[in-house]
C-alpha positions as CSV (number, residue, x, y, z in Angstrom):
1,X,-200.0,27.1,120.0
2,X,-196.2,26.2,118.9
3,X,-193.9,29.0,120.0
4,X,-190.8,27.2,119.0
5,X,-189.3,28.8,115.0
6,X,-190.7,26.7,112.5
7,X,-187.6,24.3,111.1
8,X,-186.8,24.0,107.1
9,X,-184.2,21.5,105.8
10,X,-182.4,22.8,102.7
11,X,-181.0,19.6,100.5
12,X,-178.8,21.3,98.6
13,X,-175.5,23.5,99.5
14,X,-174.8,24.9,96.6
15,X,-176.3,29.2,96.0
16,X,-179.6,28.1,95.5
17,X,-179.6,26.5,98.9
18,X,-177.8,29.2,100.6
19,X,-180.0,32.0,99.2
20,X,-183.0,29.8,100.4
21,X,-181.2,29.3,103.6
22,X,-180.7,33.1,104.4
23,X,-184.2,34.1,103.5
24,X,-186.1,31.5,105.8
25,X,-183.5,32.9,108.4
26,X,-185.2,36.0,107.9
27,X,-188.3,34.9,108.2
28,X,-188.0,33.0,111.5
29,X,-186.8,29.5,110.5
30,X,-184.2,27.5,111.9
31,X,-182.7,26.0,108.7
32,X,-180.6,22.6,108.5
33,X,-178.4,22.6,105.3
34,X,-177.9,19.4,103.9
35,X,-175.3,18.3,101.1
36,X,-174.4,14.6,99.4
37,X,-170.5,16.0,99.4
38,X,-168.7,16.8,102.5
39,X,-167.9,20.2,101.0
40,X,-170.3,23.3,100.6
41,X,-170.8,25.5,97.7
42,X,-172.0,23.5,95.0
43,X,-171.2,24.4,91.7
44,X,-169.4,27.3,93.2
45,X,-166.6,24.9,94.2
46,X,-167.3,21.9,91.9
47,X,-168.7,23.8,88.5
48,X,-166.9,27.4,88.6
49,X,-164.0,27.4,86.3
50,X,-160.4,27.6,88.5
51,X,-159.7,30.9,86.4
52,X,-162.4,32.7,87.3
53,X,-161.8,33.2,90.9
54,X,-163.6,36.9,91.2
55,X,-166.5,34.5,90.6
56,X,-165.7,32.4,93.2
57,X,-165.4,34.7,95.5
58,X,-169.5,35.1,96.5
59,X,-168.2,31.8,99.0
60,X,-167.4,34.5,101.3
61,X,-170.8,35.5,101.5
62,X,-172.0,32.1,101.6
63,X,-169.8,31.8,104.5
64,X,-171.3,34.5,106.5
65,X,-175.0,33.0,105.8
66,X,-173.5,30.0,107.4
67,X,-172.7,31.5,110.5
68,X,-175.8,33.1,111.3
69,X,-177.6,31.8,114.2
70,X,-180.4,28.9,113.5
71,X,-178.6,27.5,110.5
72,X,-176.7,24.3,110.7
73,X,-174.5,22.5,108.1
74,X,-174.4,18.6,107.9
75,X,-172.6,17.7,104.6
76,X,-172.0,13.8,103.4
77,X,-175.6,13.3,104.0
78,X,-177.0,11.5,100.5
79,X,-180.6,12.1,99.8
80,X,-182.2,9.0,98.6
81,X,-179.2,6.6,100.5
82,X,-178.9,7.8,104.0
83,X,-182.0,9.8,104.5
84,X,-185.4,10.0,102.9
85,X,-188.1,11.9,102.0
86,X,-190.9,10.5,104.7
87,X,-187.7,10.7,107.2
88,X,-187.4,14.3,106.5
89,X,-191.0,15.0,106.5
90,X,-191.1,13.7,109.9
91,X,-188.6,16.0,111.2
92,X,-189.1,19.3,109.4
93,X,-192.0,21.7,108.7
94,X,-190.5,22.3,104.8
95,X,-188.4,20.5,103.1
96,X,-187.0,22.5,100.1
97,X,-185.0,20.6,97.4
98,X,-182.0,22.7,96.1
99,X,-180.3,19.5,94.3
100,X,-179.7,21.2,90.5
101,X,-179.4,19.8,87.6
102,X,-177.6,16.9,87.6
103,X,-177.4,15.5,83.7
104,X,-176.5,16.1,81.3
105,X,-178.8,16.0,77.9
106,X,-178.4,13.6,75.7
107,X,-177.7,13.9,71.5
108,X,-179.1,11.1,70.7
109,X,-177.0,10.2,67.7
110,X,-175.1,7.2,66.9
111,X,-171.9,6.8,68.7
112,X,-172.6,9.0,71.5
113,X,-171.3,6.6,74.1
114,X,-167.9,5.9,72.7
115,X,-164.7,6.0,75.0
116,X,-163.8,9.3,74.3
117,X,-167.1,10.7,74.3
118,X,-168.2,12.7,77.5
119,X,-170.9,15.1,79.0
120,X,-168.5,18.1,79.7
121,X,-169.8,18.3,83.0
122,X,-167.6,15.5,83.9
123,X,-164.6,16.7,82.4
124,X,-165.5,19.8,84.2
125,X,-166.3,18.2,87.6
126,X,-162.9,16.5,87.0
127,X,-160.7,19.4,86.8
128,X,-162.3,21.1,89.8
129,X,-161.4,18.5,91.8
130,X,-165.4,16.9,92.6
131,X,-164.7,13.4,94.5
132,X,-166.9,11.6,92.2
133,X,-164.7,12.3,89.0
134,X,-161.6,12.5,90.4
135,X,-160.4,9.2,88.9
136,X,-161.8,9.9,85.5
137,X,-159.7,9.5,82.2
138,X,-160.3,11.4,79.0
139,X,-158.5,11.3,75.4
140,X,-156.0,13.8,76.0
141,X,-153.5,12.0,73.7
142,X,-155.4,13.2,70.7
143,X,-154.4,16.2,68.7
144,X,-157.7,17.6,68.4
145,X,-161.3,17.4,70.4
146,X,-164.3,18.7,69.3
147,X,-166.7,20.5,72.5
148,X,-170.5,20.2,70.9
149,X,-172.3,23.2,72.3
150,X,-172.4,27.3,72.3
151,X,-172.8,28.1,75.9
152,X,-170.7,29.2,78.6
153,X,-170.0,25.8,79.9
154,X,-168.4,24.6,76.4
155,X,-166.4,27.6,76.1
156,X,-164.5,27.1,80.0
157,X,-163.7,23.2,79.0
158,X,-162.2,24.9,75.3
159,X,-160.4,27.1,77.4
160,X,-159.0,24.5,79.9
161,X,-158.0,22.0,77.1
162,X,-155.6,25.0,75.6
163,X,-154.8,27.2,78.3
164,X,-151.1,27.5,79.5
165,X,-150.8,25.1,82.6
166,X,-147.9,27.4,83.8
167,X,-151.1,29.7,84.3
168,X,-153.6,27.3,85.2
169,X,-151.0,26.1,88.1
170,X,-151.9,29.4,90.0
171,X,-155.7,28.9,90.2
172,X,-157.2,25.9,92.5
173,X,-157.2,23.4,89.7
174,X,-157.3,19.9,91.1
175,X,-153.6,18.3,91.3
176,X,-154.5,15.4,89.1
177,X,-156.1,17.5,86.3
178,X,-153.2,19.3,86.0
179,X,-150.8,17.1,85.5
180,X,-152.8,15.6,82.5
181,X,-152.9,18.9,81.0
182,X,-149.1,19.3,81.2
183,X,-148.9,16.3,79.5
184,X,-152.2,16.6,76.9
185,X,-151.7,16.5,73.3
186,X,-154.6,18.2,72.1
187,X,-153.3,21.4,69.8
188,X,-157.1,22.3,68.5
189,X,-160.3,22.4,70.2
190,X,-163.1,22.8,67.7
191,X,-166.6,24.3,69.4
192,X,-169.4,23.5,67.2
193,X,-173.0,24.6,67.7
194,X,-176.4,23.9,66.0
195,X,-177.3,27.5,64.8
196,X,-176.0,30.9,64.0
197,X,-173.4,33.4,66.0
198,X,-176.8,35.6,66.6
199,X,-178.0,32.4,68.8
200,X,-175.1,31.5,70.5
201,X,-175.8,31.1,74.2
202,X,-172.4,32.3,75.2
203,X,-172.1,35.6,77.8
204,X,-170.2,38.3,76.4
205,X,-167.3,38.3,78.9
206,X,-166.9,34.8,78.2
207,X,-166.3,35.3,74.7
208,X,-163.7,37.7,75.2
209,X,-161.8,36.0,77.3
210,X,-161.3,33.7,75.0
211,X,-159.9,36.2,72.8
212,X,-157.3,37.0,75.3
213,X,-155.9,33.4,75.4
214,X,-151.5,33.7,75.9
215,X,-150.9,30.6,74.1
216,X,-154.2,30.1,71.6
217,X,-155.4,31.7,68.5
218,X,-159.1,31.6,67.9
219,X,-160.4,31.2,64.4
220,X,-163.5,32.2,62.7
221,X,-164.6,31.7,58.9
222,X,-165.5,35.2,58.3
223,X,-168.5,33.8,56.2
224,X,-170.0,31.7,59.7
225,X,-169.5,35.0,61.5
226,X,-172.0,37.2,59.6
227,X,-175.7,36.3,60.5
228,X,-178.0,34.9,58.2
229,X,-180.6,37.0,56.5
230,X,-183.3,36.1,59.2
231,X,-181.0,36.5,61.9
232,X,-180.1,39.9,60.9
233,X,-183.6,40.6,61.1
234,X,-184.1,39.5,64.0
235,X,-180.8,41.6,65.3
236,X,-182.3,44.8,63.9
237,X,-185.7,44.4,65.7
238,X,-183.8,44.4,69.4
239,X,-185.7,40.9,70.1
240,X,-182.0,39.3,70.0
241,X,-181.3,41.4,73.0
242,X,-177.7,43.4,73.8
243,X,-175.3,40.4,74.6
244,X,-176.4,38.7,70.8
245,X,-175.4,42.1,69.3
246,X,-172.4,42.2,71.6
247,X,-171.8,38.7,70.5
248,X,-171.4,39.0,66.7
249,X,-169.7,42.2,66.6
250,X,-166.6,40.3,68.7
251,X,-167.0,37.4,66.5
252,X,-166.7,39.3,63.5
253,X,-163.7,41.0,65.2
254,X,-162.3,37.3,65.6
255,X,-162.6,36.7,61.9
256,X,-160.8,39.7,60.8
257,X,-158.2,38.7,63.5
258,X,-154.8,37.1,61.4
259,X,-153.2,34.1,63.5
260,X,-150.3,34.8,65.8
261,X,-149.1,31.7,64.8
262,X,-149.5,30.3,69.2
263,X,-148.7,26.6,69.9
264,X,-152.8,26.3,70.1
265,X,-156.3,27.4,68.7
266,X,-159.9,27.7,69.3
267,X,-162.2,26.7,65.6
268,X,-165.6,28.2,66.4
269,X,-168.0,26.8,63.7
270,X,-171.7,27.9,63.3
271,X,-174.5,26.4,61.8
272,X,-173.0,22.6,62.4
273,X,-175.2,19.7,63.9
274,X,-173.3,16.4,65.2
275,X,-175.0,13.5,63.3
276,X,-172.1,10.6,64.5
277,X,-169.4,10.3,66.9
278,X,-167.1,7.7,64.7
279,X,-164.8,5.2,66.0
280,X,-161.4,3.7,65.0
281,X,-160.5,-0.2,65.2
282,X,-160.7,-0.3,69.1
283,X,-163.7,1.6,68.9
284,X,-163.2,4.5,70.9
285,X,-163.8,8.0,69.2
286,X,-161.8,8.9,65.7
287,X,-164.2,11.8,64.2
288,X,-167.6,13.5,64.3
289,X,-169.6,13.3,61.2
290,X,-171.7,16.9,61.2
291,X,-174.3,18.1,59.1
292,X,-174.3,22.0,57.8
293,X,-177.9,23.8,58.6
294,X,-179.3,26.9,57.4
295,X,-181.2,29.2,59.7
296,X,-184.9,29.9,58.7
297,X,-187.3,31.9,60.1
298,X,-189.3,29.6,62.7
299,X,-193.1,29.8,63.1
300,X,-192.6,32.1,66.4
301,X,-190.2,34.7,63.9
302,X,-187.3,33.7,65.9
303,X,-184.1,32.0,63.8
304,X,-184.2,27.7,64.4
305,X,-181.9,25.4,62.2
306,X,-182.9,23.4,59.3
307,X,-180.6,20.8,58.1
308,X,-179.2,20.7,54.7
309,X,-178.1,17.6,53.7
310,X,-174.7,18.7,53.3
311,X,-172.4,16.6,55.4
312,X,-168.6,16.7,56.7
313,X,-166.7,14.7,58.8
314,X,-163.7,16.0,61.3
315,X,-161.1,13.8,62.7
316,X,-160.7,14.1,66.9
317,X,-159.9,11.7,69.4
318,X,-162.0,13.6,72.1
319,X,-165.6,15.0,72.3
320,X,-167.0,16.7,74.9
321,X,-170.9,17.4,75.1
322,X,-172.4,20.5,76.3
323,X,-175.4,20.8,75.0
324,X,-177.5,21.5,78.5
325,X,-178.5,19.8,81.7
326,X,-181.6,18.0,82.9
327,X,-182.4,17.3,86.8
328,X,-182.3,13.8,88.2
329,X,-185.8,12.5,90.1
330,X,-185.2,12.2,93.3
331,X,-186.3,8.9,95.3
332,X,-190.2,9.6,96.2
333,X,-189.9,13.0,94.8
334,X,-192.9,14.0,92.3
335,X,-191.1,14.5,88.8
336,X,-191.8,15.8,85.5
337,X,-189.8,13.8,83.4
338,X,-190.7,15.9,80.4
339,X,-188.9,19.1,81.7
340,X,-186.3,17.2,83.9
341,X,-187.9,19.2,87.1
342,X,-189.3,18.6,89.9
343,X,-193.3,18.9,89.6
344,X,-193.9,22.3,91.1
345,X,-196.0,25.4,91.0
346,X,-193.9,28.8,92.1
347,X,-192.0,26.3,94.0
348,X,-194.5,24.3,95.7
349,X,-193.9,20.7,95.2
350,X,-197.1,19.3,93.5
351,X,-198.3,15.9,93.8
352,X,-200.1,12.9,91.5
353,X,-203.5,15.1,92.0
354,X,-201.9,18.7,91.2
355,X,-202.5,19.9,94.5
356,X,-199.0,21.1,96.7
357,X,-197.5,18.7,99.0
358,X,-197.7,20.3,102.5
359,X,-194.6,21.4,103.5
360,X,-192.0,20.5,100.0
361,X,-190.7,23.0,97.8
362,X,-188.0,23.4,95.1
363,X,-185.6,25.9,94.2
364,X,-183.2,26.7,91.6
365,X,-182.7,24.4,88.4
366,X,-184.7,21.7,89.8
367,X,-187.3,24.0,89.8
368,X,-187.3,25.6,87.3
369,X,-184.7,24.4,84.6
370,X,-181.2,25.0,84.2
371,X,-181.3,29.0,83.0
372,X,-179.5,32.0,84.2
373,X,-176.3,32.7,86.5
374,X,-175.3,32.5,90.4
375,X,-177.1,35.8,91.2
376,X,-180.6,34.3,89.4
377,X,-180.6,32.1,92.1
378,X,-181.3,34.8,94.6
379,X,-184.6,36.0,93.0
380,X,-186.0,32.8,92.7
381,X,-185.4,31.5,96.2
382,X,-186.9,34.8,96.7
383,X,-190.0,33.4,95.3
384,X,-189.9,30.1,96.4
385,X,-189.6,31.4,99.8
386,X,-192.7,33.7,99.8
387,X,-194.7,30.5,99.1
388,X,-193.4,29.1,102.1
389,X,-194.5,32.3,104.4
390,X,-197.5,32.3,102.8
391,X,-198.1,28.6,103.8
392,X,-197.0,29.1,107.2
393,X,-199.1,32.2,107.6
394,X,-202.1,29.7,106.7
395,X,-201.0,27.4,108.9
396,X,-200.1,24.8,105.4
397,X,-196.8,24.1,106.3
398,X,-196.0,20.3,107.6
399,X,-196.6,19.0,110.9
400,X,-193.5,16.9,111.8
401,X,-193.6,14.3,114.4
402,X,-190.1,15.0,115.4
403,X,-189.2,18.3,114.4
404,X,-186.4,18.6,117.8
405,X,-183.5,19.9,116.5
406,X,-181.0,17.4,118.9
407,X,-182.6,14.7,117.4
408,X,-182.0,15.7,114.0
409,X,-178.7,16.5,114.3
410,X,-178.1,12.7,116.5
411,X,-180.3,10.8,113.7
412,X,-178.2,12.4,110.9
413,X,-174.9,11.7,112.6
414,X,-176.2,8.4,113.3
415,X,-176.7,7.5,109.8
416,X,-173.4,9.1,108.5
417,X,-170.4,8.4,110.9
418,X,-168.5,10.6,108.7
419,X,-171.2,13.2,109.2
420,X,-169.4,16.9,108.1
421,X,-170.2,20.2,110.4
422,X,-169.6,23.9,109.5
423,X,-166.7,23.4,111.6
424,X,-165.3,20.3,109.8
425,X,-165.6,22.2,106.9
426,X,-163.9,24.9,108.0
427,X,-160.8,22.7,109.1
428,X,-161.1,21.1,105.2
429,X,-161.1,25.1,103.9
430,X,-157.9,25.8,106.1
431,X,-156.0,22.8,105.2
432,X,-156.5,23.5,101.6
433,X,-155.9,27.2,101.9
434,X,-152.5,26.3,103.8
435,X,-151.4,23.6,101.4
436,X,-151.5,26.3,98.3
437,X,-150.2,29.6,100.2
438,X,-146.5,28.3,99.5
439,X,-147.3,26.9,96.1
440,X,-148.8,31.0,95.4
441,X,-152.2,29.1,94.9
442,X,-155.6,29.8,96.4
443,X,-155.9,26.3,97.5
444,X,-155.0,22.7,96.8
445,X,-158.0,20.7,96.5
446,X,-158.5,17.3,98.9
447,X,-160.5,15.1,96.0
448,X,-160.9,11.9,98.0
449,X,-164.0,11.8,100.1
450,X,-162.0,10.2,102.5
451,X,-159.4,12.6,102.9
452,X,-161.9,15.3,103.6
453,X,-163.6,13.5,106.3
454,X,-160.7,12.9,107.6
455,X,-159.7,16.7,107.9
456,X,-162.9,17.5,108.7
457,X,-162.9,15.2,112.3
458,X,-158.8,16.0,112.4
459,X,-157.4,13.0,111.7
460,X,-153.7,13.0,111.3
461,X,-151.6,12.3,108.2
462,X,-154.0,12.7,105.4
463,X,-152.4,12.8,102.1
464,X,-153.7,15.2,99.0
465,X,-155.0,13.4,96.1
């Protein structure tokens, strides 16, 4: 009979992996945590807009997962490139896949892949400083851009286009995004969505803050702002939920709202579908031809959006999609390509048959689609997690062939010289912290995957991107 702790690797770093992390701790795993990016935290780090550092903050508890004893960090480590599934099967009694949701969904209209035309996640993983985007341009030389979406995500890369950079020079903004800021041209960011203001997908707080912008008016027609007939109906009945009603009554409150006459605004339009991104002589992106909808009552009773025909076109120079996110299959990984997911059931990884996969599970928005906030996370690894103790109460789990822990740790730094360790991270987290401090910033951000190895081992001379 084994005696030794079962051992779980968590691909993944980000709060789904760390929540999974700290509840197999608890229930008697040794967990290794594994991450593509030599940095922890995910989205936290690499999604979170700079101005919202409150939200940011949950790192510290992260951090004290980390140092709990049986969990080990090894970031730099790509799934699919360095290490694979059958590897990891052969070292670990459950592998759980944390990975997110890594694409962006697609419009589908003509156009869509102009220059000038980008997922906002990658204008977002730009000005947060992710390695992978650091080098990306956009059209910041236009006077307007348009962000296509109404969620939370669309409304942080409005804000970031108008913000004041005197402001956003005291968050931990990456260095390079901010000096294109400085020097951006864009005065007005339209943010366009499909249906109403009862079905906008934006948080409440979110909203208002953009209300409270020093240098940006936002503008709403007064006519988008009041629902529909169906949606009013659908207010009244309390399906819409709190944060819809919330919603409106602040957007009506924006309407009523005269202009202050700032150097900048937010247009938020309603009721507006994207049906081409047009381009100018060179081809990149001159204007988005929309369509106007009306909102009808759908077969379910709930408000969807029904074109009308009547079309509109608005000059920009810049588009940024937000419309939602998708996961990307993983190499070997059973996927369901319809709902961009891994193929599970309550977590347990499902293979071509439908029966579970001994020993693979998913968390998060690979598991379940990309819905809810940080704190959902918890919850669901929750869940995820009791399918695990379950298995390994029925003796289900995987039976590795080389589940020593030394080994891992020598295969994995074997196949990743630059191989990352809590410690290495922590050496990346002081050097950042100590290259803001006189700057009155949280941090300065290393953005070159070489420069964070190379803090991380304590290399001299690295220079900040």
């Amino acid at each position: 009979m084994r005696t030794d702790p079962p051992r779980a690797a968590v691909i993944g770093a980000g709060p789904s992996g760390f929540y999974t992390a700290e509840q197999l701790l608890a229930a008697g795993f040794e967990v290794d945590l594994i991450d593509a990016l030599p940095t922890p935290y995910g989205l936290v780090r690499a999604g979170v807009a700079p101005d919202h550092a409150k939200i940011k903050s949950v790192t510290r508890m992260y951090a004290r997962i980390a140092a709990r004893p049986g969990l080990r960090f090894f970031g730099g480590v790509e799934f699919g490139r360095d290490i694979t599934r059958d590897e990891l099967l052969d070292r670990f009694h459950a592998v759980v896949y944390a990975v997110g949701a890594a694409d962006d969904n697609r419009l589908g209209i003509p156009g869509e892949d102009r220059p000038g035309s980008h997922p906002a996640t990658e204008f977002v993983a730009w000005y947060n400083g992710h390695p992978d985007f650091a080098d990306h341009g956009f059209g910041l030389s236009a006077r307007r851009a348009v962000v296509i979406g109404h969620g939370n995500v669309a409304l942080d890369v409005a804000r970031m286009l108008v913000s004041d950079p005197a402001e956003l020079a005291r968050t931990d903004i990456a260095d390079h995004a901010l000096r294109a800021l400085v020097r951006s041209a864009v005065r007005e960011v339209v943010v366009l969505g499909r249906r109403g203001p009862a079905q906008a997908a934006f948080t409440h707080p979110e909203l208002r803050e953009l209300g409270e912008l020093s240098r940006a008016d936002v503008l709403v027609d007064p006519a988008e702002a009041e629902p529909d007939a169906h949606s009013a109906a659908w207010l009244a009945s309390g399906a819409a939920g709190p944060t819809a009603r919330r919603n409106v009554e602040t957007l009506r409150e924006y309407a009523r709202r005269a202009p202050a006459g700032k150097t900048h605004r937010v247009v938020l339009r309603f009721a507006r579908s994207p049906v081409e991104i047009l381009g100018g002589a060179d081809g990149s992106v001159s204007g988005l031809r929309i369509m106007r909808n009306r909102i009808e009552a759908g077969a379910d009773g709930r408000p969807r959006a029904v074109p009308t025909g009547e079309e509109e076109v608005i000059g920009c120079g810049l588009v940024l999609r937000s419309i939602g996110y998708r996961g990307r299959p993983l190499p070997g990984v059973p996927f369901d390509g319809h709902r961009g997911v891994i193929r599970n059931a309550g977590g347990r990884v499902l293979g071509a048959d439908g029966a579970p996969s001994p020993g693979e599970y998913a968390v998060g928005w690979i598991k379940r689609g990309p819905s809810g906030v940080i704190g959902t996370n918890r919850k669901d690894a929750a869940d995820t997690v009791a399918r695990i103790a379950e298995d390994a109460a029925a003796g289900a789990l995987n039976s590795p062939g080389r589940p020593d822990a030394g080994e891992v740790a020598a295969w994995l730094a074997g196949r990743v010289p630059g191989l990352v360790r809590w410690d290495g991270w922590e050496a990346i987290d002081r050097h950042e912290i100590g290259l803001g401090t006189p700057l009155g910033r949280p941090r300065v951000k290393l953005v070159r995957r070489s420069e964070l190895v190379g803090v991380a081992h304590g290399e001299p001379g690295v220079q900040t991107g």
